[in-house]
Residue frames as qw, qx, qy, qz and C-alpha x, y, z in Angstrom:
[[0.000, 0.891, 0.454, 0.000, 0.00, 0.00, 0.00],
 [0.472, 0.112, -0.093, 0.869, 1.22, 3.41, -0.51],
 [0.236, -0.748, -0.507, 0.358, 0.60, 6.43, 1.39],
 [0.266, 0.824, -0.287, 0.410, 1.12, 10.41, 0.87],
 [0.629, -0.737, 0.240, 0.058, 3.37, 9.38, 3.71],
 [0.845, 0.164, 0.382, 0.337, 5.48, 7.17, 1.03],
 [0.608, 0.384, 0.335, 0.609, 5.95, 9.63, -1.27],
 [0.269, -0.202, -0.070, 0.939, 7.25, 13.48, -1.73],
 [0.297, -0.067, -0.007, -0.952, 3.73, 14.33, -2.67],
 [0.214, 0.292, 0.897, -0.255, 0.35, 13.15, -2.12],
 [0.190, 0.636, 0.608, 0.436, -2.97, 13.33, -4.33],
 [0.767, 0.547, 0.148, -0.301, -3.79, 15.00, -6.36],
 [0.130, 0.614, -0.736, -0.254, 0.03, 14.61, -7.52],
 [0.789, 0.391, -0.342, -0.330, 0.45, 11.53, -9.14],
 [0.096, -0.654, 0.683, -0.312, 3.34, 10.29, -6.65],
 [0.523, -0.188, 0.703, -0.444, 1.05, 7.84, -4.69],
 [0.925, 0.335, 0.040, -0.176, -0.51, 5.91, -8.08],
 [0.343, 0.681, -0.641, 0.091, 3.51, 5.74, -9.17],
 [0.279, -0.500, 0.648, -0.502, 4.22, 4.50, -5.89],
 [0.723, -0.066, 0.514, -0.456, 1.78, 1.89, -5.64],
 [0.734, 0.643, -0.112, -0.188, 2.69, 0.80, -9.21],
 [0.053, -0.708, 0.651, -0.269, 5.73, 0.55, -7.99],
 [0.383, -0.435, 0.672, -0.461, 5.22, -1.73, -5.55],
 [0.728, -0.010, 0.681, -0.086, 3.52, -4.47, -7.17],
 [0.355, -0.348, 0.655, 0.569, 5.47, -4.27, -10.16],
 [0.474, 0.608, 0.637, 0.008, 2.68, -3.02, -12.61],
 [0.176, 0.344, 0.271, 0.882, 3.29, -0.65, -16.12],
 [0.373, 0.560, 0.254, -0.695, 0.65, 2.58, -15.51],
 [0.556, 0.135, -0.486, -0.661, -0.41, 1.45, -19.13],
 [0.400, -0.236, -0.865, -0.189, -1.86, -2.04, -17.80],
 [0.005, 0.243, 0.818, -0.521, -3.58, -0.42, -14.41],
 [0.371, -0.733, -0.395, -0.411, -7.32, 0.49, -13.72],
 [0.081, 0.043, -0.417, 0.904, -7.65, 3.36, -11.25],
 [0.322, -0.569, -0.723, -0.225, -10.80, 3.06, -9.31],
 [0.193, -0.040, -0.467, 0.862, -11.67, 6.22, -7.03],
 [0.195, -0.624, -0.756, 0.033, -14.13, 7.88, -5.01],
 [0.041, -0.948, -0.244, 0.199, -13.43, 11.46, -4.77],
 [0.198, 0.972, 0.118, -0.050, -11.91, 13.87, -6.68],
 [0.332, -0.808, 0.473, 0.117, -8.61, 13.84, -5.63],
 [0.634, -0.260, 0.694, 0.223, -8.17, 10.50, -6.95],
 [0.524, 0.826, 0.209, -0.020, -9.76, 11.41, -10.36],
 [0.024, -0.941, 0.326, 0.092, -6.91, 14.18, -10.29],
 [0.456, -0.650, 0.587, 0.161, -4.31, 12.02, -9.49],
 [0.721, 0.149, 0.645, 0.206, -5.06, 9.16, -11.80],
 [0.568, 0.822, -0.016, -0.014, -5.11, 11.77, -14.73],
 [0.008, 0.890, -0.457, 0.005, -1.95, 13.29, -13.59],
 [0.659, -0.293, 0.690, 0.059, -0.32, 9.47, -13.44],
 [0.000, -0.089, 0.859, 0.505, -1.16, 8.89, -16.95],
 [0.051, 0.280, 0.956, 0.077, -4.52, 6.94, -16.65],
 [0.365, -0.324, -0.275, -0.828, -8.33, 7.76, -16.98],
 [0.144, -0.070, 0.759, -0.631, -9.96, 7.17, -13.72],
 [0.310, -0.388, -0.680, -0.539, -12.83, 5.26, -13.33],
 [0.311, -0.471, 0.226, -0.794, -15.34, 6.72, -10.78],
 [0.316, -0.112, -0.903, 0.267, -16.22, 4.48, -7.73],
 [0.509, -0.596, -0.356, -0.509, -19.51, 4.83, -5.77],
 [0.501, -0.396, 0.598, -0.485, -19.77, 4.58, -1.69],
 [0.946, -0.073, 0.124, -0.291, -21.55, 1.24, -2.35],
 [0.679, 0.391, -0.549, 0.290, -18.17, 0.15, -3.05],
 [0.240, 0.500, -0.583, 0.594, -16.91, 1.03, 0.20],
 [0.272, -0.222, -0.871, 0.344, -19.10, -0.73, 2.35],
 [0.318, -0.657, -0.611, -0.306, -22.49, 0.43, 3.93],
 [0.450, -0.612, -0.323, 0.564, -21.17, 2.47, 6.78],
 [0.254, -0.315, 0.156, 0.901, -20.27, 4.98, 4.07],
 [0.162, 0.495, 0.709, 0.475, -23.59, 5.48, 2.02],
 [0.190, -0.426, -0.151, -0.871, -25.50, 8.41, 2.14],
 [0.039, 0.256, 0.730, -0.633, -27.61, 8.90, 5.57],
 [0.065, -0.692, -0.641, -0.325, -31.77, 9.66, 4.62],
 [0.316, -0.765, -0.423, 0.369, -31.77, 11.38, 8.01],
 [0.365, -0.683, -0.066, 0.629, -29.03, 13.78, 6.60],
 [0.616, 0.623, 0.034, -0.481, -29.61, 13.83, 3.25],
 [0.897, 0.249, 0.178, 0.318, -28.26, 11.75, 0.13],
 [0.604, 0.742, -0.108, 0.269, -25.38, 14.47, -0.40],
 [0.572, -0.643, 0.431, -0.271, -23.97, 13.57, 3.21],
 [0.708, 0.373, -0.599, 0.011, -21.13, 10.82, 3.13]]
């Protein structure tokens, strides 16, 4: 896993997708970048790639939208 702790910037720079590329020994032409907010959009341009947007329902049910607080609450 890489962190902005890993590297000499963090997202939106492009450092941490490098980084993580890096690490398990993948080109940035064979990856898929999957994010959930903006930043990672950013970054994955700025790495090369074309981000593909990710939803909360990816991230498990603790992170979906509250009714009580409206649907634009994370």
């Amino acid at each position: 896993m890489a962190s902005a702790d890993d590297v000499a910037a963090g997202k939106p720079a492009p450092d941490p997708v490098h980084q993580a590329l890096e690490l398990v020994g993948v080109a940035v032409t064979e990856a898929v970048f999957v994010g959930d907010r903006v930043w990672d959009m950013k970054a994955a341009t700025r790495g090369g790639r074309t981000p593909i947007p990710g939803t909360p329902a990816l991230r498990g049910p603790q992170h979906r939208p509250s009714r009580e607080r409206g649907s634009h609450h994370y």
